[in-house]
C-alpha beads as a LAMMPS data file, in Angstrom:
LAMMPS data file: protein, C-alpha beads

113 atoms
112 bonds

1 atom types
1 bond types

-500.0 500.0 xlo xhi
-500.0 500.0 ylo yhi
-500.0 500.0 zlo zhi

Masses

1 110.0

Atoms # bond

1 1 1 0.000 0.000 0.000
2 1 1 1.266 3.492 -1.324
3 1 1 1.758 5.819 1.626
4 1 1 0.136 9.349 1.905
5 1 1 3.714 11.186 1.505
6 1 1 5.261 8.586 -1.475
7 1 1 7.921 7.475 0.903
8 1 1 7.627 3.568 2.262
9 1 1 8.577 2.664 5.732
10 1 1 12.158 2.035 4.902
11 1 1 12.848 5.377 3.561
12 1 1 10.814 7.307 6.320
13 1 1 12.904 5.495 9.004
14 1 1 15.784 7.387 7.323
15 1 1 14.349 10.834 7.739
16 1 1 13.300 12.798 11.471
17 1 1 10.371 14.989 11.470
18 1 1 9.861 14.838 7.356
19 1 1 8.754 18.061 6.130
20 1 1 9.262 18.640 1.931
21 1 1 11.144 22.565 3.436
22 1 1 13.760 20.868 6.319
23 1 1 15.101 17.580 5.859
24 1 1 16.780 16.528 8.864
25 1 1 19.487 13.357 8.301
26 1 1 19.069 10.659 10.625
27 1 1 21.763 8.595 8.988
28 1 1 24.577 10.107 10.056
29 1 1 23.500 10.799 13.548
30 1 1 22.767 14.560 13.945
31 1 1 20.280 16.607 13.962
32 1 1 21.781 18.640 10.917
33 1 1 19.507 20.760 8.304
34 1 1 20.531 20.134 4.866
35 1 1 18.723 23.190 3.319
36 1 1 20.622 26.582 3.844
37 1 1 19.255 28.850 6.350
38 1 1 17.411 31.763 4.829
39 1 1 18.709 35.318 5.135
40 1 1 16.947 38.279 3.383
41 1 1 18.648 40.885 1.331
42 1 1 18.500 43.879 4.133
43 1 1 20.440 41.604 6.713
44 1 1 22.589 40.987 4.107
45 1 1 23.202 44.783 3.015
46 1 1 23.080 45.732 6.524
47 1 1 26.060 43.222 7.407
48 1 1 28.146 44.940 4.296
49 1 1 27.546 48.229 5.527
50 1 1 29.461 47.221 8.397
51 1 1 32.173 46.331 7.070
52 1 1 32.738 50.013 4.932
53 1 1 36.015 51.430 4.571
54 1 1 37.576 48.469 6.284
55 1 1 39.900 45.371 5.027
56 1 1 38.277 42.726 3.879
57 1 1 39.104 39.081 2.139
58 1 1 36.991 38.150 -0.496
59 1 1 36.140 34.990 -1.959
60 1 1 34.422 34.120 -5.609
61 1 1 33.273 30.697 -6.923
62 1 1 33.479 31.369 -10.633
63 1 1 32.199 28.013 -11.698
64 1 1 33.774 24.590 -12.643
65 1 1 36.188 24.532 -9.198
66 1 1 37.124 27.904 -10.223
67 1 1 37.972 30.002 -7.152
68 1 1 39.553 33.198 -6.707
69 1 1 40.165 34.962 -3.947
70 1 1 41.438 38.160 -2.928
71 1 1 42.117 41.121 -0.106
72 1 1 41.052 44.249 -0.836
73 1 1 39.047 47.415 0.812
74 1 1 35.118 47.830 0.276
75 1 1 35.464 51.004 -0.901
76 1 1 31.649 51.666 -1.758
77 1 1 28.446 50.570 -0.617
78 1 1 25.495 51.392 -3.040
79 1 1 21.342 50.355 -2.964
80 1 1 22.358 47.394 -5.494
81 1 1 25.433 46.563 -5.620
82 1 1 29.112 47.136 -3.329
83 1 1 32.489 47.461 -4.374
84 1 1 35.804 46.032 -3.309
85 1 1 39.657 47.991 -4.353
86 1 1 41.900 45.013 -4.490
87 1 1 45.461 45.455 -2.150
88 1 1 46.803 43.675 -5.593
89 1 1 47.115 46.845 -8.423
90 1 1 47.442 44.246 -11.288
91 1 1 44.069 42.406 -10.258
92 1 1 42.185 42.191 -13.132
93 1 1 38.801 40.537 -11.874
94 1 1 35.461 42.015 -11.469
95 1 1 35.447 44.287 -8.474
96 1 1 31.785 45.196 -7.771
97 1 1 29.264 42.459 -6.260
98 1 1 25.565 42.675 -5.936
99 1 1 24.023 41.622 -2.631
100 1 1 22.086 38.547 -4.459
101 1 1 25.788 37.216 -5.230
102 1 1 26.503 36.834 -1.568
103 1 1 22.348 35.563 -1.134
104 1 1 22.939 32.760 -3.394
105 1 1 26.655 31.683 -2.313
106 1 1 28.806 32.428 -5.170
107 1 1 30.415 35.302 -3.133
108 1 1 31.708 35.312 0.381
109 1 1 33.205 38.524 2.555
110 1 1 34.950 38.369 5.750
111 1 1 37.232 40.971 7.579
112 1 1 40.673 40.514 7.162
113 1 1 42.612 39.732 10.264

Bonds

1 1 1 2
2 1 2 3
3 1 3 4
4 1 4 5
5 1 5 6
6 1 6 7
7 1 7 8
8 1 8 9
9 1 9 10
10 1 10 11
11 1 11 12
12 1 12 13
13 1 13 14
14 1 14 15
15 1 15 16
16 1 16 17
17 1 17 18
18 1 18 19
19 1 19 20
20 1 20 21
21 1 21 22
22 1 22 23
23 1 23 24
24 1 24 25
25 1 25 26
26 1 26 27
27 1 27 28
28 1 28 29
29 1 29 30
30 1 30 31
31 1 31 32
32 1 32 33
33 1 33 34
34 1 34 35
35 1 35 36
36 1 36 37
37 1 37 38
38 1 38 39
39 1 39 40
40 1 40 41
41 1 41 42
42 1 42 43
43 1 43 44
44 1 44 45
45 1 45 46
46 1 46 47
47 1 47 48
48 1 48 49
49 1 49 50
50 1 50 51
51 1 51 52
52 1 52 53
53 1 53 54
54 1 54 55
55 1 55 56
56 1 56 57
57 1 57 58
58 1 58 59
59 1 59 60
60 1 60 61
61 1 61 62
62 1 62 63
63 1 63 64
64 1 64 65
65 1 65 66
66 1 66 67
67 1 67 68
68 1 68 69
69 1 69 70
70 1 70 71
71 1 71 72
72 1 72 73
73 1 73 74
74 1 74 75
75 1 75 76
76 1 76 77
77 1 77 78
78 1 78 79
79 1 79 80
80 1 80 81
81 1 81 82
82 1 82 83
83 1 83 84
84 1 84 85
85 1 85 86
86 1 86 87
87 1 87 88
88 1 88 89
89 1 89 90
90 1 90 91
91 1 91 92
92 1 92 93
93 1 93 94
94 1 94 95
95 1 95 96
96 1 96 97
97 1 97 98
98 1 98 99
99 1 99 100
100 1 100 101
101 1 101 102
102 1 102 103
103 1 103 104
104 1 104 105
105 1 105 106
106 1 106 107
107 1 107 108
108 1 108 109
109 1 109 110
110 1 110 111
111 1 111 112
112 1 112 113
């Protein structure tokens, strides 16, 4: 007999509190989400406004293990996008980020120590 969700007794026995949004892995012992928290764009611009005029390192997944990263100053903060001066003169990557970038991953700012 089909079960209400589509999932049998064997692969519910695998999942904790089942719930199409949060998928909690039993498996492996924890209590671990595998879904990314949510954050919304205003925390997000909020958090970069902190950081203005300050050092920061940088971090950009370009695709296909393609990874650059960089230290530089965020050097503007504007309603769409920011922009980071690299330390490194003869840095020829893309310099200005919008918010979304950093929403979806492919970005990541920290303060350099």
């Amino acid at each position: 007999m089909r079960q209400k969700h589509g999932l049998c007794a064997a692969q519910k026995k695998n999942f904790v509190g089942f719930c199409p949004m949060r998928i909690k892995s039993a498996a492996k012992g924890n209590n671990s989400v595998m879904i990314k928290p949510t954050q919304n764009l205003q925390a997000i611009k909020d958090n970069i406004r902190s950081f203005y005029d300050t050092d920061v390192d940088v971090r950009v997944n370009l695709g296909r293990n393609k990874i650059v990263q960089f230290t530089g100053r965020l050097s503007g903060v504007y309603p769409a996008l920011f922009t980071v001066a690299p330390h490194d003169k003869n840095y020829r990557g893309k310099t200005a980020y919008s918010y979304s970038e950093i929403l979806c991953g492919s970005v990541r700012i920290k303060p350099h120590h």
